[in-house]
N, C-alpha and C positions, 0 to 999 in steps of 0.2 A: 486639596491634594493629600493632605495628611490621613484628611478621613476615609478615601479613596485606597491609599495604600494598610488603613488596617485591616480593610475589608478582605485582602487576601488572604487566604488560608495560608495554613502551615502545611510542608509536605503531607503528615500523620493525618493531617484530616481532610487533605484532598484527596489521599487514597483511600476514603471509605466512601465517597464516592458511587455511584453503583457503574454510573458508565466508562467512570476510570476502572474502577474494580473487576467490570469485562472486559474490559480492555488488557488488563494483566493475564487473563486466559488467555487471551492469544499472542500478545506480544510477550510476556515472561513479567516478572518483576523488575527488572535491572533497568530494560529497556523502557519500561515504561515513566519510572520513578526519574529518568537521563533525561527520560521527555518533559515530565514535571516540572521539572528542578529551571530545563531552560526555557521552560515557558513562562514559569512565576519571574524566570530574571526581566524575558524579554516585556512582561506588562510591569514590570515593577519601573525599570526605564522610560516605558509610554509615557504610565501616571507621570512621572517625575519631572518628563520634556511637555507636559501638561497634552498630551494627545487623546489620554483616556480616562476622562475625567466624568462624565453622564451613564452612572452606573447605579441603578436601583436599587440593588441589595446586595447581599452576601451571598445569597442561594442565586442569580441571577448569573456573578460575576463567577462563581464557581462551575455553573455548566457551559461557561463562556471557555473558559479552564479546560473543563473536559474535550469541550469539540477542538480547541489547541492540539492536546495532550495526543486525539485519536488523530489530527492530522499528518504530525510529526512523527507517531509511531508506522501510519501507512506507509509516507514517507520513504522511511528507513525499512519497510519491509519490501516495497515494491520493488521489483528487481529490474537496475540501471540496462539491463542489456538484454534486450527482447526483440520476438520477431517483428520486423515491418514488413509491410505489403510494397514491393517496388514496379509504380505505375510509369518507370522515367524510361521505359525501355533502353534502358543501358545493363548490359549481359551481365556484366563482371565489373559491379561498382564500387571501387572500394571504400567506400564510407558505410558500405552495408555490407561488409564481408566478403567482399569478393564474390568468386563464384561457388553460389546454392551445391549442398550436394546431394539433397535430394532424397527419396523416401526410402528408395531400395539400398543406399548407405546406411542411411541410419538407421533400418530394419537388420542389416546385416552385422554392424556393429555393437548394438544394444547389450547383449548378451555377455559379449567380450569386455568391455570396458566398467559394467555395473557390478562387476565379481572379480574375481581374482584370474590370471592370466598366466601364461606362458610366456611373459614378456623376455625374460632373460633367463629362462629355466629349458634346458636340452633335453626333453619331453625322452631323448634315447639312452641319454647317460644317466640323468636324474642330477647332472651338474649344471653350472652359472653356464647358461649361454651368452649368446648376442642378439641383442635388441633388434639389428638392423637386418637379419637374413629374415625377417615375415616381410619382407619387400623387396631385396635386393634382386633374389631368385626371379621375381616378376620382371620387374623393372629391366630387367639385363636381357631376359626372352624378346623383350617387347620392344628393345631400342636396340639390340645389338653390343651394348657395351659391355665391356668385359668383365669390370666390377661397379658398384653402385655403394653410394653411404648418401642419408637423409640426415640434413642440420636444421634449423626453424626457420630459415627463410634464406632466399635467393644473396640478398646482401652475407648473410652469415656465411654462406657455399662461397662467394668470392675472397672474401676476411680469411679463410681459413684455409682455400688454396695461395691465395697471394704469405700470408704469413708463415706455411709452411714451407715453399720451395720459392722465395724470390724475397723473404727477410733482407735487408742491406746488398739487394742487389736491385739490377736491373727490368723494367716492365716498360717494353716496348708497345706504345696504345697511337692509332690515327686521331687525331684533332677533332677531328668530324665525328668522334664516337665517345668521346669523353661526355658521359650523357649525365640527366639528372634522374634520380628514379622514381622519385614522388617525396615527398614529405621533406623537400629540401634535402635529400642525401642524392649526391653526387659522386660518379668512380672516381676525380680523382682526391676526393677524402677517406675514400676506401681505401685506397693509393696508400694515402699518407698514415692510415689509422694500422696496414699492413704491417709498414716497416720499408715499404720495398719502397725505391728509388721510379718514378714517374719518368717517361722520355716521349717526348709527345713528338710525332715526323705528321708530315704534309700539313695542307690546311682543313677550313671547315668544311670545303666541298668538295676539295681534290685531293687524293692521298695515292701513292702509286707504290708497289712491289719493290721499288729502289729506294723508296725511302725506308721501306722496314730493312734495306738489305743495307745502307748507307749508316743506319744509328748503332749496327748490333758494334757490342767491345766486347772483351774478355769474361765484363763484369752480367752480360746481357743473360738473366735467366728465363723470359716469357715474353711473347708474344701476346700481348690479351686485345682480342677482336670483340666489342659489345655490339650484339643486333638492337638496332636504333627501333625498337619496339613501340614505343609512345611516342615518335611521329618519323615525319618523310621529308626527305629533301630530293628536292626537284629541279632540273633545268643543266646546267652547267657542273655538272657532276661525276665522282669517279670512285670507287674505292678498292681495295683486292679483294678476290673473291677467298673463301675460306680455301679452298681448296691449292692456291696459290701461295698462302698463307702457308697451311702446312706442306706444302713441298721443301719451299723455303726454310722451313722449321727442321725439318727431317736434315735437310744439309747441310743446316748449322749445327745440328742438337740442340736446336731449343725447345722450349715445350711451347705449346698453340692450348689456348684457353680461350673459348668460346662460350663471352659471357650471351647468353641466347634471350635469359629473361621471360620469353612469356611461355613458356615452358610446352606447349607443342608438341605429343607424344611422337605420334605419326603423324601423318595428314589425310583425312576421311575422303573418300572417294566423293564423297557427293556433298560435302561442304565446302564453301565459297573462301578455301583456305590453302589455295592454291598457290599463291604469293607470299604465304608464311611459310618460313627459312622450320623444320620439325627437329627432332632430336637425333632423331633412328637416321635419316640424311646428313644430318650434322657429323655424327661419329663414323657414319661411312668414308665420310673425306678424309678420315683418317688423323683427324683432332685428335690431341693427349686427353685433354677434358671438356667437358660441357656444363656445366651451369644454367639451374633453369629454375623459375618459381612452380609450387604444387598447386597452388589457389587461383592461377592464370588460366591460361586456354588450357592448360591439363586438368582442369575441374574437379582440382582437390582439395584438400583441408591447408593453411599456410603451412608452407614445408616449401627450405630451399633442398634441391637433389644436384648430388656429382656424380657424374658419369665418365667413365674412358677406358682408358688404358689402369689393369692392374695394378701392377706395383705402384702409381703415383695414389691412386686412391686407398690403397693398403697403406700406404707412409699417413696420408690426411686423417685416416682411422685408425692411427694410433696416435694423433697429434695431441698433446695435452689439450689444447683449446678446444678438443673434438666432444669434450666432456661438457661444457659450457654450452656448447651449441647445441646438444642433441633432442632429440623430440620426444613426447611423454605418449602411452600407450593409444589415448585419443585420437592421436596424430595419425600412428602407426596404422591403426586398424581402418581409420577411413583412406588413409592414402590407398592401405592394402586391396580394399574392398574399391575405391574407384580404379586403381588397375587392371584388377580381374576382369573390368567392364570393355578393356581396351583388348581382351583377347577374340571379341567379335567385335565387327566392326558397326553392325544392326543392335546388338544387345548395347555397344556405348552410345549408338544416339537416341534407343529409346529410354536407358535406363539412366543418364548424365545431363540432368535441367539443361546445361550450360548448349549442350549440341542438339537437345532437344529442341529450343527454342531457335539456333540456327538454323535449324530442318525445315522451320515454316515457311510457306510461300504467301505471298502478299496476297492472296487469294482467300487460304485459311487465315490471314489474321484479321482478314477483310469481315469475313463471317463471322468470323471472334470477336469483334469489335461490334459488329452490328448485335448480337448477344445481350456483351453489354450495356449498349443503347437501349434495347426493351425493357432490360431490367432494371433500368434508370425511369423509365417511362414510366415503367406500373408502376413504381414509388413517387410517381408525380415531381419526378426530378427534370429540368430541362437537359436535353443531351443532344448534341450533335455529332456527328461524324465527320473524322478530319483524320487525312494524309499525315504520318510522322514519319521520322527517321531514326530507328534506330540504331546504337553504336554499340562496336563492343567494350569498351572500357579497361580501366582497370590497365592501360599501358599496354595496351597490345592493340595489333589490327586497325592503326590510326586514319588509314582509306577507307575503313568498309564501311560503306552505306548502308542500310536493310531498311529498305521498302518496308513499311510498316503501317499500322494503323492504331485510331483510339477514339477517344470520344472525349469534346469538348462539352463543359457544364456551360450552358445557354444561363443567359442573365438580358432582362429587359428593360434592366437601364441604359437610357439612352446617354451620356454622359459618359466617355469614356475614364473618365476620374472613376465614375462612382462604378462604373465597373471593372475596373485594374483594382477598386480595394475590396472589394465585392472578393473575387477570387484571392486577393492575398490572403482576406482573414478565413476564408474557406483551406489555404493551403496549410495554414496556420493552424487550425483546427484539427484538421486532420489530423498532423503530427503530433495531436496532443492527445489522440486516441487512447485507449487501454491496448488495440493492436495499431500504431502507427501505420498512414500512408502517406508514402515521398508520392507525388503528381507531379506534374512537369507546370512549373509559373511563367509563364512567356507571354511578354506584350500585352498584359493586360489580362492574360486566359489560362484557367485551368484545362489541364490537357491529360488522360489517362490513357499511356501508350500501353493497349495489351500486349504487347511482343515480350513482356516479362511480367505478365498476371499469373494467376492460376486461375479457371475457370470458378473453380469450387469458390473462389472470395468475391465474385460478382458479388453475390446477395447482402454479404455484408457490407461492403461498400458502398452497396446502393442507400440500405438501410441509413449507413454512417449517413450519408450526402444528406437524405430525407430530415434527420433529425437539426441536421447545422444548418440548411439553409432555412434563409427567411421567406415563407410562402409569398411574402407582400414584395420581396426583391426582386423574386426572378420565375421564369415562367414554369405553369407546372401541368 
């Protein structure tokens, strides 16, 4: 052991080196010598726990050194958050970002975000503007609302309307709509993180117009109705319709806050989204506010957006807290740029992945799939074709089915064991890509739903499959 551990170099002479010494080209000095330093820790501990102890020389142990040294620096240079290929045919996943924005975004954005901007500069006066009018102006066209302000996220748009007008008061909410929104956040912790006072009337399935009209007191400042977005209740059921809500609200003065959530611009004539509650309907009923996410069915960058009535959205944009929530130029420009795509309603579903991919019929993905089955075949990969169903995800549209298709990796082991691991370590692999692919792992089978491919990564794909499977496993 002893002799083992003098064979180590010293920092000074592992950095002369020559593969360490390239290695400084490209990663720097600092980062490299970080790497050194905990590499000689981590074999000096080995030797010590008697792990690495069959070591021929000093020159042997030193380029053992170096492939450490470039590992750790890769490592640290590879960057944690990169694109994956999403074969799970779920629209708007949000473990991958929600929903894609797509080429003619970020062709349109490029320009404005890599140089210097007009973010908060009045291009007419040559004074401090406002961040918020490169979207407001849109956004108001396109929904009917009267004023508009962008915060980072849907949660942050209710934080900020609940803490600005209903602090140490009252927030009248149905039983049945006290939802959760993902990642364990829940309204009524937004409730409580408010300030404002919770008043829950009916129950989980029943909630009626007398009950909201039976809780209001003196103290009562909102109304907050949340659209049950990430799922459905069914059978024995009731709730008030929005529009009832705000009649009601009107003859109390109270305000009606319509938490909406999957953020729903309009609703496209020839999308299967017919049964989704939009924005521009929403504030027609004559709601005070709306509340809605960017990165939902609005197929934008994460961005919570308030909509309504004036003057309550003019108080929320002057709220201190307004400062905390606001969005950085990034934001601004892609939100901007997928707006402008909502002023046709042909330019938003060809030019918006999210409604692009809704647009398909089981027909073209039939074809689309068959596709990628040939191009699986000339790489001598097994493929089959197989019925999927795709979702939209991502909390919203928790009914819709979409007819879909993909293609299943054939395997010719007979042993269902040995082919449920067959596919794991294939699903495994993949993920472990340089460009990652999520596939669908079910029952034993890998499944590649094109309903969220892009045609152009067939080849690779294929390529990838070709290289991880084992020719002796499965058929080719």
């Amino acid at each position: 052991m002893q002799n083992t551990l003098r064979l180590l170099p010293s920092v000074d002479r592992a950095l002369q080196n020559e593969k360490i010494a390239a290695a400084i080209a490209i990663y720097g000095q600092e980062t490299v010598k970080d790497a050194l330093r905990k590499t000689l820790d981590a074999m000096r501990k080995e030797i010590l726990a008697g792990m690495l102890c069959e070591i021929a020389d000093a020159d042997a142990l030193l380029n053992e050194i170096a492939a450490k040294v470039i590992d750790r620096c890769r490592f640290i240079d590879r960057p944690s958050l990169r694109p994956v290929l999403n074969a799970t045919g779920i629209l708007i996943h949000t473990n991958m970002g929600r929903a894609p924005l797509g080429k003619k975004v970020f062709d349109e954005i490029c320009a404005t975000v890599s140089g210097y901007s007009n973010l908060e500069l009045d291009l007419a006066t040559g004074d401090r503007g406002s961040r918020n009018v490169h979207v407001s102006a849109l956004l108001k066209h396109i929904t009917g609302a009267e004023e508009v302000i962008v915060v980072n996220n849907n949660a942050a748009a209710l934080v900020l309307a609940l803490t600005t007008l209903a602090k140490d008061r009252e927030v009248i909410v149905s039983r049945g709509e006290l939802i959760e929104i993902g990642g364990s956040f829940r309204v009524p912790d937004i409730l409580a993180a408010s300030g404002a006072k919770m008043i829950e009337v009916g129950t989980t399935n029943k909630t009626r117009l007398s009950d909201y009209a039976n809780a209001i007191t003196s103290n009562t400042a909102i109304f907050l109705k949340a659209h049950r977005s990430n799922f459905s209740v069914n059978g024995f059921t009731e709730e008030v319709e929005l529009t009832e809500l705000v009649k009601l609200g009107k003859e109390r003065n109270i305000i009606v806050l319509y938490d909406l959530g999957s953020g729903l611009l309009v609703k496209p004539s020839t999308l299967p989204l017919e049964r989704e509650p939009d924005v521009k309907s929403s504030l027609a009923t004559g709601a005070d506010l709306v509340t809605f996410s960017g990165d939902k069915l609005l197929g934008g960058p994460q961005s919570g957006i308030i909509c309504g009535r004036g003057e309550l959205v003019k108080k929320l944009a002057k709220a201190p807290l307004m400062r905390a929530l606001r969005v950085c130029k990034l934001t601004l420009a892609a939100l901007t740029s997928v707006a402008r795509c909502y002023l046709d309603e042909r330019t938003m579903i060809e030019s918006l992945p999210l409604f692009a991919m809704l647009n398909m019929t089981p027909e073209q993905l039939q074809c689309k799939a068959q596709r990628l089955q040939q191009i699986l075949l000339e790489q001598g990969v097994g493929a089959e074709l197989v019925e999927t169903t795709g979702r939209s995800g991502g909390g919203t549209l928790p009914d819709l089915a979409i007819k879909s298709w993909g293609v299943a990796i054939a395997c010719d082991e007979k042993s269902q064991q040995k082919r449920s691991d067959f596919a794991s370590r294939l699903y495994h692999d993949l993920l472990a890509l340089e460009k990652p692919v999520l596939a669908i792992l079910k029952q034993g089978e890998l499944v590649f739903d094109v309903l969220t491919l892009d045609e152009e990564d067939f080849a690779s794909i294929a390529a990838a499959l070709r290289s991880l499977i084992n020719p002796q496993s499965c058929r080719q």
